[in-house]
MARKOL-279516 format. One record per residue: residue in one letter; z, x, y of N, C-alpha, C in turn; residue number from 0. Coordinates in steps of 0.1 Angstrom, whole numbers, plus 5000, padded with zeros to 4 digits. Example, Ala and Ser with C-alpha at 12.3 -4.5 7.8 and 13.67 -1.06 7.14 Angstrom:
MARKOL-279516
r r->A	n.Z->5078	n.X->5132	n.Y->4943	ca.Z->5078	ca.X->5123	ca.Y->4955	c.Z->5078	c.X->5132	c.Y->4967	k->0
r r->S	n.Z->5071	n.X->5128	n.Y->4978	ca.Z->5071	ca.X->5137	ca.Y->4989	c.Z->5079	c.X->5129	c.Y->5000	k->1
This chain:
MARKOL-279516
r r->X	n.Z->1871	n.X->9112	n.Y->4453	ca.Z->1874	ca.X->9119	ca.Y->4441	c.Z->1864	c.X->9131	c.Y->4439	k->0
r r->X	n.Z->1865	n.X->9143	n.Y->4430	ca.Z->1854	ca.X->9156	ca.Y->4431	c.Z->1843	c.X->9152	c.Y->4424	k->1
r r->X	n.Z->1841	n.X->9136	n.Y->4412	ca.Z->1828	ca.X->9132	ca.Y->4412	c.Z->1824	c.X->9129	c.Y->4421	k->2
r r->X	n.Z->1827	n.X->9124	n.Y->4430	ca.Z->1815	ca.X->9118	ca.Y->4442	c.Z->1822	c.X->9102	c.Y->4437	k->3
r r->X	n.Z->1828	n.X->9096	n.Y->4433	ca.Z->1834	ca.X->9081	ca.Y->4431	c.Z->1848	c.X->9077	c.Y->4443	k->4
r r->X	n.Z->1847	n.X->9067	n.Y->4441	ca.Z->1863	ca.X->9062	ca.Y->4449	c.Z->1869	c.X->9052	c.Y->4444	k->5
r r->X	n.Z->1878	n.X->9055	n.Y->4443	ca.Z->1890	ca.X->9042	ca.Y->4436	c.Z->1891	c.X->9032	c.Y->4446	k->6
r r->X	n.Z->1890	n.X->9020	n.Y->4447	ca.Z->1889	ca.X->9008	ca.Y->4455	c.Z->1894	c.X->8994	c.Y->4449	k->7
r r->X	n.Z->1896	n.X->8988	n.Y->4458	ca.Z->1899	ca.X->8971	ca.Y->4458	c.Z->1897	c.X->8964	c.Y->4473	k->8
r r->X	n.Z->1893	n.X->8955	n.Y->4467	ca.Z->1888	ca.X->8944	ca.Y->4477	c.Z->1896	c.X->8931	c.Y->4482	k->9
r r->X	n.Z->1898	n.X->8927	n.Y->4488	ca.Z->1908	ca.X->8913	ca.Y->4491	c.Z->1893	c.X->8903	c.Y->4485	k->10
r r->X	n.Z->1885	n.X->8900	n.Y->4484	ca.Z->1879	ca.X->8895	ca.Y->4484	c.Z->1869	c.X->8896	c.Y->4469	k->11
r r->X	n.Z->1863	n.X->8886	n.Y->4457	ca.Z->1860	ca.X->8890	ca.Y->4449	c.Z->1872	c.X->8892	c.Y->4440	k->12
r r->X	n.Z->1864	n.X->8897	n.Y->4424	ca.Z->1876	ca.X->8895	ca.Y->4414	c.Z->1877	c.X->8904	c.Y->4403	k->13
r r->X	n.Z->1867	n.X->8919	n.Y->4410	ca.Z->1868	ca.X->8932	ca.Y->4400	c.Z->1882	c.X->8941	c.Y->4401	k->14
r r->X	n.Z->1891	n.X->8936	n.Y->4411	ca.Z->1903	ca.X->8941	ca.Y->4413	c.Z->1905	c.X->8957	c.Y->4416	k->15
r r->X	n.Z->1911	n.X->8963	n.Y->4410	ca.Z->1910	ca.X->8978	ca.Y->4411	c.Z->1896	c.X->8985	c.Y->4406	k->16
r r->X	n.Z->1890	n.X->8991	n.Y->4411	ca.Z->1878	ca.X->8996	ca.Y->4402	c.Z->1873	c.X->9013	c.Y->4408	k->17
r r->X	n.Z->1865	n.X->9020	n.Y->4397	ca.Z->1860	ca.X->9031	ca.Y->4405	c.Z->1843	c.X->9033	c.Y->4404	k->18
r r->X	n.Z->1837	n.X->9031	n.Y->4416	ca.Z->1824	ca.X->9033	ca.Y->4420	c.Z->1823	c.X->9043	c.Y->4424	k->19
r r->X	n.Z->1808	n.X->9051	n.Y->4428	ca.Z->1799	ca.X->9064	ca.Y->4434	c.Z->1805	c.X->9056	c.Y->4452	k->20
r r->X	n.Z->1812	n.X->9068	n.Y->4458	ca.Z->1813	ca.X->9063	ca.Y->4472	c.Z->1801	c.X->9070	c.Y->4476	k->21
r r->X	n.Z->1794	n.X->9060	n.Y->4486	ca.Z->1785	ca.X->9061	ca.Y->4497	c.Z->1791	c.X->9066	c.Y->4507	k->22
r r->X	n.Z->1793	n.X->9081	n.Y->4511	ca.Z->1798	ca.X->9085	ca.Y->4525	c.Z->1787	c.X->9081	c.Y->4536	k->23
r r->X	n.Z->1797	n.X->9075	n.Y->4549	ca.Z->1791	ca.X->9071	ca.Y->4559	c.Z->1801	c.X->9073	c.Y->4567	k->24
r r->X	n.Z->1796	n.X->9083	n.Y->4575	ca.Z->1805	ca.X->9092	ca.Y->4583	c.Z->1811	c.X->9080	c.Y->4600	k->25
r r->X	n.Z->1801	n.X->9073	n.Y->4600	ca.Z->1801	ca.X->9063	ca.Y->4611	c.Z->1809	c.X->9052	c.Y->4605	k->26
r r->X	n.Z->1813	n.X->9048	n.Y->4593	ca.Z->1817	ca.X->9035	ca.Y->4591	c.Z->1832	c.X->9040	c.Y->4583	k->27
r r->X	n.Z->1834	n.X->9055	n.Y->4583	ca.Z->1848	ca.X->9057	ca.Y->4579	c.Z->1853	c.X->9064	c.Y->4587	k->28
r r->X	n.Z->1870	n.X->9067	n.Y->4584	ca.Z->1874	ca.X->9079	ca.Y->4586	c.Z->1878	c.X->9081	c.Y->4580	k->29
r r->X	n.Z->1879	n.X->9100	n.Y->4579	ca.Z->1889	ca.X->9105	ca.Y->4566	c.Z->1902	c.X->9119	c.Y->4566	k->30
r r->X	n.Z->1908	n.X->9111	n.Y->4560	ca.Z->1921	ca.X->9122	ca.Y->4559	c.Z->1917	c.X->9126	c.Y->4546	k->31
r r->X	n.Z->1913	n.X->9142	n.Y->4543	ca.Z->1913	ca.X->9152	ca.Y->4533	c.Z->1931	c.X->9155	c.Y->4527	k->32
r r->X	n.Z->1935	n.X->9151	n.Y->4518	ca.Z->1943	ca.X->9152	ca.Y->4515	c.Z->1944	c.X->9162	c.Y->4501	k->33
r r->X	n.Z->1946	n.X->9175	n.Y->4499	ca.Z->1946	ca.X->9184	ca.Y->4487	c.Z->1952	c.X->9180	c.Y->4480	k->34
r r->X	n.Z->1947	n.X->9185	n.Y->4466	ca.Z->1961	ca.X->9185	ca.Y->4450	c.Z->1955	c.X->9190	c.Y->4443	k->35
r r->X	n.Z->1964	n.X->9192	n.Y->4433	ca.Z->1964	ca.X->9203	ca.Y->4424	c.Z->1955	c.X->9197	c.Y->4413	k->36
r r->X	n.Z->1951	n.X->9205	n.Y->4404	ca.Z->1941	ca.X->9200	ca.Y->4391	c.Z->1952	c.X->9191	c.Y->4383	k->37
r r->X	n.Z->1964	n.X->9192	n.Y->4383	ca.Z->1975	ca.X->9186	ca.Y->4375	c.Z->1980	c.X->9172	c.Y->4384	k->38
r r->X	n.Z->1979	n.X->9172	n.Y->4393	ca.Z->1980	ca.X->9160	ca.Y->4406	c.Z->1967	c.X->9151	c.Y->4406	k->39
r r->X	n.Z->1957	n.X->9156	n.Y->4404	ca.Z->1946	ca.X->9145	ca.Y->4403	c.Z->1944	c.X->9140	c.Y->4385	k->40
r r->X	n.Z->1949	n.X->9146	n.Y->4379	ca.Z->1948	ca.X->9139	ca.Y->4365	c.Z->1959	c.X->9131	c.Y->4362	k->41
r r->X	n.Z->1971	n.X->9131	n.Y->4370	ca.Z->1984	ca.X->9119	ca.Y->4376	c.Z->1977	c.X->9107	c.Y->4380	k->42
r r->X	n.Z->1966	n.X->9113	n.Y->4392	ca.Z->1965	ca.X->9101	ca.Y->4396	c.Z->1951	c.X->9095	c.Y->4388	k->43
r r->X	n.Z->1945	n.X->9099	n.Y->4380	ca.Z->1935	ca.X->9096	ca.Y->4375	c.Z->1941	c.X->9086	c.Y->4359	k->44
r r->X	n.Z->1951	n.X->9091	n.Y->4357	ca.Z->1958	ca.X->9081	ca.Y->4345	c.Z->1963	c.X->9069	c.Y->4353	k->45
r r->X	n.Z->1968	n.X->9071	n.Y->4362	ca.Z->1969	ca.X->9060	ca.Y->4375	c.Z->1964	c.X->9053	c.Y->4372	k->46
r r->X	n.Z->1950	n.X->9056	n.Y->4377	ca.Z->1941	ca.X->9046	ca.Y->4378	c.Z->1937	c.X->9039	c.Y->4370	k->47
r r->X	n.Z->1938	n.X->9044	n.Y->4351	ca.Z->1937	ca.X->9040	ca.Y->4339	c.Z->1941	c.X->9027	c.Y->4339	k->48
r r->X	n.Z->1954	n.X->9032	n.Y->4343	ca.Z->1965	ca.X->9019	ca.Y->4340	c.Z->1969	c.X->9009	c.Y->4344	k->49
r r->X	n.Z->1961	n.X->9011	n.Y->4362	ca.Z->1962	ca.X->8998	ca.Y->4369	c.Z->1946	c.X->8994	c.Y->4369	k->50
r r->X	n.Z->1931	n.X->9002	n.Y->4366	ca.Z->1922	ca.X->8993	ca.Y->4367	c.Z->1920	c.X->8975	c.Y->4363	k->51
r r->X	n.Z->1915	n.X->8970	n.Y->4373	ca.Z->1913	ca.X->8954	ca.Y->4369	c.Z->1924	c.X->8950	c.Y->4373	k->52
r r->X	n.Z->1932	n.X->8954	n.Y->4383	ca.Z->1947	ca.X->8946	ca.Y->4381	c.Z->1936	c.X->8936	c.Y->4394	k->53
r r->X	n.Z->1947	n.X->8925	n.Y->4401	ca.Z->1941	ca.X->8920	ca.Y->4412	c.Z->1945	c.X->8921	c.Y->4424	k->54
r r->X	n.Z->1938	n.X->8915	n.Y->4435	ca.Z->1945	ca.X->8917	ca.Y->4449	c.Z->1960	c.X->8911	c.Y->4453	k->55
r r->X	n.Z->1968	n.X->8919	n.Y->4459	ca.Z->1982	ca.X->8909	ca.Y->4462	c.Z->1981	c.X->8904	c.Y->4473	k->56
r r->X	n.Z->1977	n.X->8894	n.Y->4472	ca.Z->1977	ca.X->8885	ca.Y->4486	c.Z->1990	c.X->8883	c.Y->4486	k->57
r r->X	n.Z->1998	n.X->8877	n.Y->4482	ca.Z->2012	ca.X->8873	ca.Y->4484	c.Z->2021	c.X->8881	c.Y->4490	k->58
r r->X	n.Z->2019	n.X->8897	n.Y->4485	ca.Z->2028	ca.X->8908	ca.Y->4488	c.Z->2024	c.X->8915	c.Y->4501	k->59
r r->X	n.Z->2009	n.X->8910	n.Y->4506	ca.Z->2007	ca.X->8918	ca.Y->4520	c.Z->2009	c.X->8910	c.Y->4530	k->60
r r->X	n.Z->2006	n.X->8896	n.Y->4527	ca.Z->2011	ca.X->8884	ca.Y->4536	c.Z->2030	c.X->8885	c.Y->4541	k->61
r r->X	n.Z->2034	n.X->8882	n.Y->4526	ca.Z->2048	ca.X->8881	ca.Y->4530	c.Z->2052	c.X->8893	c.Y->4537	k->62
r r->X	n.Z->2050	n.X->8907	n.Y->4533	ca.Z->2053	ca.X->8919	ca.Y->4541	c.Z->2050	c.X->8921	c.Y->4553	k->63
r r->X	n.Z->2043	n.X->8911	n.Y->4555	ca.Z->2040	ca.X->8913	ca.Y->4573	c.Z->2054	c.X->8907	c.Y->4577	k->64
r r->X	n.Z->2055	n.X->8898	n.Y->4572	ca.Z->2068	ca.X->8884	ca.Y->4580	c.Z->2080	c.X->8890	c.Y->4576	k->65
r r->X	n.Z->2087	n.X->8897	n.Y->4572	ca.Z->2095	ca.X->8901	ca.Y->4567	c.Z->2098	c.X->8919	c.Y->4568	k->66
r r->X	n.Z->2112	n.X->8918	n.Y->4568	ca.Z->2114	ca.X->8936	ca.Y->4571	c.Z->2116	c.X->8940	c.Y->4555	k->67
r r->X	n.Z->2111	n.X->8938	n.Y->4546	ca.Z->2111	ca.X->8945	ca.Y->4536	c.Z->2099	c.X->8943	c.Y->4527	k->68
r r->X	n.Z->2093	n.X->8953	n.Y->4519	ca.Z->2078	ca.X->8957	ca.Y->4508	c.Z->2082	c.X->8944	c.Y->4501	k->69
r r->X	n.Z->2076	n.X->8937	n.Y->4498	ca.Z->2073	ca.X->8925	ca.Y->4489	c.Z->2059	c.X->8930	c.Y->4476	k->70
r r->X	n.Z->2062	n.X->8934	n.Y->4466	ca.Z->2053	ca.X->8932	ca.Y->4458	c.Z->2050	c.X->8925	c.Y->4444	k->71
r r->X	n.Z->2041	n.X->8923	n.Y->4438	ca.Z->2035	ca.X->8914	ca.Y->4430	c.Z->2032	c.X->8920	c.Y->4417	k->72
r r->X	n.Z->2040	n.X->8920	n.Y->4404	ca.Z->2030	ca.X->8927	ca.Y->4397	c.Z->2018	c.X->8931	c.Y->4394	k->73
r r->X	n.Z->2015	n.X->8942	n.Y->4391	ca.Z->1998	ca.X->8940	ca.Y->4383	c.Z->1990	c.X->8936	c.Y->4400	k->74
r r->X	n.Z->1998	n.X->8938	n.Y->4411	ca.Z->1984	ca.X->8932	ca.Y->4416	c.Z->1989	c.X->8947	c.Y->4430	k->75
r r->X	n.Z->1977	n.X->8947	n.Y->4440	ca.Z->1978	ca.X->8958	ca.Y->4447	c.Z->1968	c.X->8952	c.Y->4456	k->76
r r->X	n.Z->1971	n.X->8959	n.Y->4477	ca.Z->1962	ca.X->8957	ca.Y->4483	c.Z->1960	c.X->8975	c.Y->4484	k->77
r r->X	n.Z->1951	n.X->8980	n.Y->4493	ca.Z->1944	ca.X->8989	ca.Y->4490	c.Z->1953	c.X->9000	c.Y->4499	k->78
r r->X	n.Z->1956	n.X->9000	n.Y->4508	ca.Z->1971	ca.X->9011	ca.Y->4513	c.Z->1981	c.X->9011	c.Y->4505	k->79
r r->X	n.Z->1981	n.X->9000	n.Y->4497	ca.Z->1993	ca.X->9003	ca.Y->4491	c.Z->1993	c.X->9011	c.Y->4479	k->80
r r->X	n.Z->1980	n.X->9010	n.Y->4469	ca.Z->1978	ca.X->9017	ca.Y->4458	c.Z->1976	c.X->9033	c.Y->4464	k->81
r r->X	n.Z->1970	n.X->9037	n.Y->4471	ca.Z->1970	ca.X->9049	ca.Y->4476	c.Z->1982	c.X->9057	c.Y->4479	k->82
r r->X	n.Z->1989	n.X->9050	n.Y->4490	ca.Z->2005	ca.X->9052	ca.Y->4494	c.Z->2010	c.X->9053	c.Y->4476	k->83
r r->X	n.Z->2012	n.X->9046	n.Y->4469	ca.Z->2018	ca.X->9048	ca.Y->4455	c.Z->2014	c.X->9060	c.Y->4448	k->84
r r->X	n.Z->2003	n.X->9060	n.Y->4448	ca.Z->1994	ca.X->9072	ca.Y->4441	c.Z->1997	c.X->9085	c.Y->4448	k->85
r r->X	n.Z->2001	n.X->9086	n.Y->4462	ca.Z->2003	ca.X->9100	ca.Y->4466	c.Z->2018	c.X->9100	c.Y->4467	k->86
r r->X	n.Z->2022	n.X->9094	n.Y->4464	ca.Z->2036	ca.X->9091	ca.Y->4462	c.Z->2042	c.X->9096	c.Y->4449	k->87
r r->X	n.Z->2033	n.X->9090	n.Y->4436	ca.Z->2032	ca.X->9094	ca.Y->4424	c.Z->2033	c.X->9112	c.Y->4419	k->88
r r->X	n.Z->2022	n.X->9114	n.Y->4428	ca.Z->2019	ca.X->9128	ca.Y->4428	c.Z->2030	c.X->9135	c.Y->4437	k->89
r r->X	n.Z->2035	n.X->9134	n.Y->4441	ca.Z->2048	ca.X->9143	ca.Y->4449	c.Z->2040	c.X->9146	c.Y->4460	k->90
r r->X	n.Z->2030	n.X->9142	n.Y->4469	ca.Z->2024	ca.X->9146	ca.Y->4480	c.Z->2030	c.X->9145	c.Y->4489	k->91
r r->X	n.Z->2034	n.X->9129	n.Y->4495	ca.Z->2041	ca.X->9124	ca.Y->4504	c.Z->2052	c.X->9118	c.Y->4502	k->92
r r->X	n.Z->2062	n.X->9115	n.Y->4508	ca.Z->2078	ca.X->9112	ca.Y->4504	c.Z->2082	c.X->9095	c.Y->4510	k->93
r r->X	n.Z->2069	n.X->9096	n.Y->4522	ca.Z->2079	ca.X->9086	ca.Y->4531	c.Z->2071	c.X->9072	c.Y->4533	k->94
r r->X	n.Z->2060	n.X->9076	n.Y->4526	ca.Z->2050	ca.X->9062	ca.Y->4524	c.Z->2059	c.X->9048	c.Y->4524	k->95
r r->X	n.Z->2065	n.X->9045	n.Y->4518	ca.Z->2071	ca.X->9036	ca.Y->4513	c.Z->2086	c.X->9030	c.Y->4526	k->96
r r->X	n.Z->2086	n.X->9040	n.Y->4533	ca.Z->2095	ca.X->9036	ca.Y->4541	c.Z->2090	c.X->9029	c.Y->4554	k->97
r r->X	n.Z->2081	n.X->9018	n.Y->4550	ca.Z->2071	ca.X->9010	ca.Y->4557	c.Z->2071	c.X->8997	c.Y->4554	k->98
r r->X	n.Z->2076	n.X->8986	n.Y->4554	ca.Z->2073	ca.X->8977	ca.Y->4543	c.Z->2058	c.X->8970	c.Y->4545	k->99
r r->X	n.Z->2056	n.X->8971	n.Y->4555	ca.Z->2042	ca.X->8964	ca.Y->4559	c.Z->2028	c.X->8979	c.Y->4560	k->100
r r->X	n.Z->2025	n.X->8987	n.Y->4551	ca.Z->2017	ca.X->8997	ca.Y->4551	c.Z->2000	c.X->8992	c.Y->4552	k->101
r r->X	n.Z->1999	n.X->8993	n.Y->4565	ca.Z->1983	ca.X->8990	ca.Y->4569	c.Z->1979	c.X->9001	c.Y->4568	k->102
r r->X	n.Z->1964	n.X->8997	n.Y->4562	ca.Z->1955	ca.X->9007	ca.Y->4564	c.Z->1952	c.X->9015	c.Y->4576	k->103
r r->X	n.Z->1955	n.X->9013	n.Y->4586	ca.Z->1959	ca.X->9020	ca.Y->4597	c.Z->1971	c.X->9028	c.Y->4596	k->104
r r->X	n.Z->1981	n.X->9021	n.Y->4596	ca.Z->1995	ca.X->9029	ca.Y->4597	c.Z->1993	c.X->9040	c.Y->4585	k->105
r r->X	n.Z->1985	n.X->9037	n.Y->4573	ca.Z->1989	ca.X->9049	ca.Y->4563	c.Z->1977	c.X->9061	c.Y->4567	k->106
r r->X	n.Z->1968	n.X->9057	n.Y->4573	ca.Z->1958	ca.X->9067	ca.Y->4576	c.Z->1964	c.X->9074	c.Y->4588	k->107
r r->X	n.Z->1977	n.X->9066	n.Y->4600	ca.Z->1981	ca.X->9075	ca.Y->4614	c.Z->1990	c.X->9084	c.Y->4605	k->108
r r->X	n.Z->1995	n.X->9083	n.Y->4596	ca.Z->2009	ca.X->9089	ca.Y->4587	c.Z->1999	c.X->9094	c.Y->4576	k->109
r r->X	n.Z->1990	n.X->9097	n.Y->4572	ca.Z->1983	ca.X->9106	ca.Y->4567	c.Z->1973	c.X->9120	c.Y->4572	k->110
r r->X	n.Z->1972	n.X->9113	n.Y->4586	ca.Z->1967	ca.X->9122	ca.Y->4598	c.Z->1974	c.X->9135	c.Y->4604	k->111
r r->X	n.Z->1988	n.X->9126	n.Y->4606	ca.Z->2002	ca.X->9131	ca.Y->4608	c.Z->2004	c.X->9146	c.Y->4597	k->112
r r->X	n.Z->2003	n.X->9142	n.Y->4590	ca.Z->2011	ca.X->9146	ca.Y->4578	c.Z->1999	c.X->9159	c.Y->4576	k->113
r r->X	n.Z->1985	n.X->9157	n.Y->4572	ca.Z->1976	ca.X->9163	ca.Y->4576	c.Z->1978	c.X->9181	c.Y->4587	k->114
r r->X	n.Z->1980	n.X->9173	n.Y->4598	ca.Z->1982	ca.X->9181	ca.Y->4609	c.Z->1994	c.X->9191	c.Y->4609	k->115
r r->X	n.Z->2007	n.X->9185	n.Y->4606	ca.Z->2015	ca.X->9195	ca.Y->4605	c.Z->2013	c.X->9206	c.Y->4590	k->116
r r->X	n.Z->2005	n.X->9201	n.Y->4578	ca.Z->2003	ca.X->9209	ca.Y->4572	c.Z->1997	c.X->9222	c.Y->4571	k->117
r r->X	n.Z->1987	n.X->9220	n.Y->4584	ca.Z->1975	ca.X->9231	ca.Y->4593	c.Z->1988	c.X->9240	c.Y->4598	k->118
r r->X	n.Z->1995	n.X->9234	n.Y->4606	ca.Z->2003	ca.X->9245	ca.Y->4613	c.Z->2012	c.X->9251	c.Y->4605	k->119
């Protein structure tokens, strides 16, 4: 975010959605810069209002592995998926969702993707 913070959740633990000062550590991430508008980050910043504290969905990342279709839980979120929603939210990306099982990998190759053809 342009404070220096990051919206996050943990599988582990029971602060659920929350937003901390991120510690950038160039070695221990990677990152897709993703632009938006001053009106696009205060979308996603009421976003965040509304789902802080929700909890982890274990249920909905487990079953969506086993299964060809998104399984979700209310009120609860794992951490690709709130992102994928939130740039989804914002009219960024269109096709997030056409994944039922969205790993943090797959949304970051499809954010990279997406990224790249923007440049050109």
């Amino acid at each position: 975010m342009p404070d220096g913070s990051a919206i996050s959740i943990t599988p582990f633990g029971n602060a659920g959605i929350r937003r901390e000062k991120f510690l950038e550590d160039e070695e221990e991430w990677d990152f897709v810069c993703v632009p938006v508008t001053p009106s696009q980050l205060r979308k996603i910043e009421v976003f965040y209002i509304h789902t802080a504290g929700e909890g982890y969905d274990w249920v909905g990342m487990i079953v969506s592995k086993f299964t060809p279709f998104h399984v979700k839980m209310l009120h609860r979120w794992y951490c690709s998926e709130w992102i994928a929603y939130a740039l989804r939210l914002i009219c960024v990306v269109d096709n997030l969702y056409a994944y039922a099982d969205l790993t943090p990998q797959r949304l970051y190759n499809l954010l990279h993707k997406f990224h790249d053809e923007k440049k050109t």
